[in-house]
N, C-alpha and C positions, 0 to 999 in steps of 0.2 A: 504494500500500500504506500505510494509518494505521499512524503512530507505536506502536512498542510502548509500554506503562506505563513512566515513568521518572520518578525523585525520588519524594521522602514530602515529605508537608505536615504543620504542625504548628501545632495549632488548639489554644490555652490560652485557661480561662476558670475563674470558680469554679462553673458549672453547679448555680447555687442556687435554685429547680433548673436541668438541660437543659432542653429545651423545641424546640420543632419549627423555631423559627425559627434557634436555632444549628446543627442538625443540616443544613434547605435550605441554608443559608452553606458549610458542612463541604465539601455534595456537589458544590455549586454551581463552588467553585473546586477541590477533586480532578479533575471534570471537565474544568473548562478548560486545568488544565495535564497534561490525562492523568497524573494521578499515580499509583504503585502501589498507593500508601495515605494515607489521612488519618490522621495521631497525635491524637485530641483527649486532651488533658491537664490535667488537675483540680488546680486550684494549691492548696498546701496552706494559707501562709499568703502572700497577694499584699502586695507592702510599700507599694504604689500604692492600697489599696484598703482598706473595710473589711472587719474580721474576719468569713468567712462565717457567714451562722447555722445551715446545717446543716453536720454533723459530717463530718471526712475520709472516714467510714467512708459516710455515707449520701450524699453526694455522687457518692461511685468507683461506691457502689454503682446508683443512677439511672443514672449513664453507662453502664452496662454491661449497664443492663435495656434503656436506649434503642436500643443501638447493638446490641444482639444481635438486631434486624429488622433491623439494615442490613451484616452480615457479607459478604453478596455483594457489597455496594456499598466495600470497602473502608475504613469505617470504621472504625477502632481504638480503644480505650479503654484509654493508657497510662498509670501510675502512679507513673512516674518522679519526680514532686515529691514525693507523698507520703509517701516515706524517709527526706526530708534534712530535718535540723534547720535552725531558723533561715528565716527570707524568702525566699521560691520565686523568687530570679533566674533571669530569661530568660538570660541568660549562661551561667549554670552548665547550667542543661537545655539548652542547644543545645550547650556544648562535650562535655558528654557523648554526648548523640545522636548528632554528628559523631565520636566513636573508636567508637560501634557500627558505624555506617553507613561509614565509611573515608573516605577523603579526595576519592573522586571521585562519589560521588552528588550531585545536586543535594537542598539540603533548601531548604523555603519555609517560613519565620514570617509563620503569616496573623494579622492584626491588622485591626479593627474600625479605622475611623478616627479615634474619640473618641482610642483609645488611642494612636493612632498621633500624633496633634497632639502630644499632651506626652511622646515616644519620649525626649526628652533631658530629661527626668528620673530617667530608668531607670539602672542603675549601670551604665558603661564603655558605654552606647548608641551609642558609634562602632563599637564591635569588634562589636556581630550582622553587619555585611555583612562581615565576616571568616569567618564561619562559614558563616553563610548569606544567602538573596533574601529580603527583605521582601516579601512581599503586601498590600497596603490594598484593605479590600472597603469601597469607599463606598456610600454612598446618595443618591438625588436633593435636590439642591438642594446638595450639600458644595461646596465649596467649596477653597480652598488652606488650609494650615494660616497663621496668623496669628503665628507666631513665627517670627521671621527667621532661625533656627539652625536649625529644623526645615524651614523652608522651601528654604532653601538646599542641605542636606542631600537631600531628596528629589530636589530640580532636577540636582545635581552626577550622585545614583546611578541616577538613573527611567530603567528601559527603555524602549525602542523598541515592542520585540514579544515576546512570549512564545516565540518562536523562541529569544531569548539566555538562558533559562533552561534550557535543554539543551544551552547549548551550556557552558555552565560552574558550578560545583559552590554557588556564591555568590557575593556582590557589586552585587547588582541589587535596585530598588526596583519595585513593580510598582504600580498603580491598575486596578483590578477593579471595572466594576460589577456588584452582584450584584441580585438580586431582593428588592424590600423586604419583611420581613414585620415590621408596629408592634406586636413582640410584646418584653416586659424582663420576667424574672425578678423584679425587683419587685415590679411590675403582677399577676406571679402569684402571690409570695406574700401579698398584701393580697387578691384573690380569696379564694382559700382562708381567711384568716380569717373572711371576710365571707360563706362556706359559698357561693361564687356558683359558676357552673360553668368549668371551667379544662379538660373536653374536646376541644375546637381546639386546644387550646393547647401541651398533652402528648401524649406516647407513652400509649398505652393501661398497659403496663405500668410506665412511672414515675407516674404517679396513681393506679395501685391499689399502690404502694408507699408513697408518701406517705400515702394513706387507711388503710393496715395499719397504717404506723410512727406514723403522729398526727403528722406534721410541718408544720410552718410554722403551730401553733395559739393563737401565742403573739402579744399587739402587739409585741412587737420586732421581728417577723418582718417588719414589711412595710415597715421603714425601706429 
C-alpha cells in the first residue's frame, strides 16, 4: 500500500519572473517526498539578493497565474512574506509556518544549491534544522560546497534516505537530484527586452500577463 501524502515543502524565490523551470523543480521534489503540498513563496525583499525589478504585487500575481494549471498537482502560491516589513528571513517564515502546521508535520526548505553553498550567511542559519529538513536540488556536475562550515554542517545533518523525513518533523539535510532545465529569470528578462521569444520558457498565462502589464521593458531589467 503507497505512502499516504505527508509534510509540505516550501519552495522561496523572487519569481522574477516564474518560469517552467522553477515550477519542474517544485513538482519534481513534492513528488519525491510524496508531499501534501508545495508552499512556493515570493520573497518580498531577499536580504541575500538584489532588489527585484518587478513589483510584490506583479510577482504574487504571475505565481498564481502559473500555478493555477497546477492546483491538482498540489502547488500553492503562498504570500506569507509579503506582509512583513523589513528583509524576508527564512527564519521568521519557517517559524511561522511551523505554529500553522503544529509541531508534528514534517516541513522541507527546498533550496537551489547556489543558495545552499553560502546557507551561513543567512541570519541564525543553525536554527532552520530546528524547525525544519533542508532539501538541496543539485544539478550535474555540483559538487560539495567549498566552505568548510557549510561543509561540515551538511556532513554532520545529511540523511541517509528519504524514509527519515517521515519519520521526524525536522532536523535532516537532504541532496536531491533533480532534472536540469538551463533556464534563469535573467536570461528571460533580457529576452523580453530584446522582443525575442520566451514561449518555452513561461506558463502560457504569465507571458500574456507580462505582454498586458508591459513588464521587464526596461535595461534595468535584464541585470
Amino acid at each position: 500500500m503507497p505512502l499516504r501524502p505527508h509534510g509540505i515543502g516550501l519552495f522561496g524565490g523572487t519569481f522574477d519572473p516564474i518560469h517552467v523551470g522553477h515550477l519542474r523543480t517544485a513538482l519534481e521534489l513534492k513528488q519525491a517526498f510524496n508531499l501534501e503540498e508545495m508552499r512556493m513563496i515570493p520573497s518580498a525583499w531577499p536580504p541575500h539578493r538584489l532588489t527585484p525589478f518587478g513589483s510584490v504585487n506583479h510577482r504574487l500575481k504571475m505565481l498564481q497565474l502559473a500555478l493555477s494549471e497546477q492546483v491538482e498537482q498540489g502547488l500553492i502560491a503562498d504570500d506569507i512574506e509579503l506582509g512583513r516589513s523589513g528583509p524576508s528571513y527564512t527564519l521568521d517564515t519557517l517559524s511561522e509556518i511551523r505554529a500553522r502546521v503544529g509541531i508534528e508535520a514534517s516541513i522541507c526548505l527546498c533550496l537551489g544549491i547556489d543558495s545552499f553553498a553560502d546557507i551561513n550567511t543567512w541570519d541564525k542559519w543553525r536554527s532552520l534544522l530546528d524547525i525544519a529538513h533542508i532539501v538541496v536540488a543539485k544539478r550535474p556536475g555540483w559538487g560539495e560546497p567549498k566552505n568548510q562550515e557549510v561543509l561540515e554542517f551538511m556532513k554532520k545533518w545529511r540523511a541517509t534516505s528519504i524514509k527519515q523525513f517521515h519519520e521526524a518533523p525536522a532536523g535532516k539535510i537532504f541532496i536531491m537530484k533533480t532534472t536540469p532545465l538551463r533556464i534563469s529569470s535573467t536570461e528571460i528578462r533580457s529576452a523580453l527586452l530584446k522582443k525575442e521569444p520566451t514561449s518555452c520558457l513561461l506558463p502560457d498565462t504569465v507571458a500574456n500577463y507580462i505582454k498586458e502589464n508591459e513588464l521587464y521593458q526596461k535595461t534595468r531589467d535584464i541585470l
